[in-house]
ZAMARGU-4260 file (C-alpha; in steps of 0.2 Angstrom, whole numbers, plus 5000, padded with zeros to 4 digits):
<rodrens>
0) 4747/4847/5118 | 4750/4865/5113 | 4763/4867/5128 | 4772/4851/5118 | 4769/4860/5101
5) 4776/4877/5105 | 4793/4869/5112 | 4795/4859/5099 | 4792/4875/5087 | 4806/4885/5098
10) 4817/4871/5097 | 4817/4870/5078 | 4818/4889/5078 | 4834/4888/5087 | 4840/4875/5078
15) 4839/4885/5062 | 4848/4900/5068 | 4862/4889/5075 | 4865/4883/5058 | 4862/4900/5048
20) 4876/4906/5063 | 4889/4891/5058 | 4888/4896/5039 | 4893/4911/5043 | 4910/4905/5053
25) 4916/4894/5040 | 4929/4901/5028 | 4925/4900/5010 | 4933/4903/4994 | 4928/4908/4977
30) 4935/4915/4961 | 4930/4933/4960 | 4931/4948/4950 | 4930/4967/4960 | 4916/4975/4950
35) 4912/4991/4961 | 4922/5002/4975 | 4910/5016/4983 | 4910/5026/5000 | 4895/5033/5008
40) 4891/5043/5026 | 4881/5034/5039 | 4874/5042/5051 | 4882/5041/5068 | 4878/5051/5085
45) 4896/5052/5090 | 4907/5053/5072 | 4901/5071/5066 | 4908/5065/5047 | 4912/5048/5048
50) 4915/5039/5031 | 4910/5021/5026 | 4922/5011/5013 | 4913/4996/5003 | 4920/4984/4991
55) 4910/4972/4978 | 4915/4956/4971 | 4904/4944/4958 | 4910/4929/4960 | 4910/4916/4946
60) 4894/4911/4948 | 4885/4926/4948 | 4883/4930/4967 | 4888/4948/4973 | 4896/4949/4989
65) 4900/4966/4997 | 4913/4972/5012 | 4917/4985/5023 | 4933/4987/5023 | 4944/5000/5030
70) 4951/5017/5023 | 4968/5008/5021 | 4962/4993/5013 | 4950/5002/5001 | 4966/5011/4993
75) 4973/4994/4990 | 4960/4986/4982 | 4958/4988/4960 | 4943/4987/4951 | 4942/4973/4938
80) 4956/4962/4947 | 4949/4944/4946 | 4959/4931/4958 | 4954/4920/4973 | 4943/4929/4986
85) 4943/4919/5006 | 4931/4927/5016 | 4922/4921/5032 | 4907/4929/5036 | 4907/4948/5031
90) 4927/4946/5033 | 4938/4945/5020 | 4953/4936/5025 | 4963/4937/5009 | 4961/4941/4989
95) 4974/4936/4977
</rodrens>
């Protein structure tokens, strides 16, 4: 009966992480304000000075979400804009 329990368990196991993976694939949109632009310095083996970019919305609701972004996109970005934020995953596809 434990061989039958442990399967069982794994097979729940997975079937959690497949549906934690498929929230992470679908596109969602909010209403959100950009609250916070910073950059920091991971460390990194092979980048002697390499430089991370980070953007923060609070959505409507309350919930922060936060991107890397690249060097480009950082300049781009305002703080205190509000408009509609699509993102999918830890992707933003578009902010207007």
């Amino acid at each position: 009966m434990t061989e039958i329990s442990l399967i069982l368990f794994m097979v729940l196991i997975g079937f959690y992480y497949w549906k934690m993976l498929g929230k992470s694939r679908k596109v969602k949109s909010v209403k959100a304000q950009l609250v916070e632009k910073y950059t920091y310095t991971p460390v990194s083996r092979y980048n002697p000075n390499p430089i991370a970019y980070v953007i923060v919305f609070e959505t409507d609701k309350g919930k922060r979400l936060s991107f890397d972004v690249s060097e480009f996109s950082y300049k781009g970005y305002k703080v205190k804009k509000r408009g509609t934020l699509k993102y999918k995953g830890n992707m933003i596809l578009e902010f207007k």
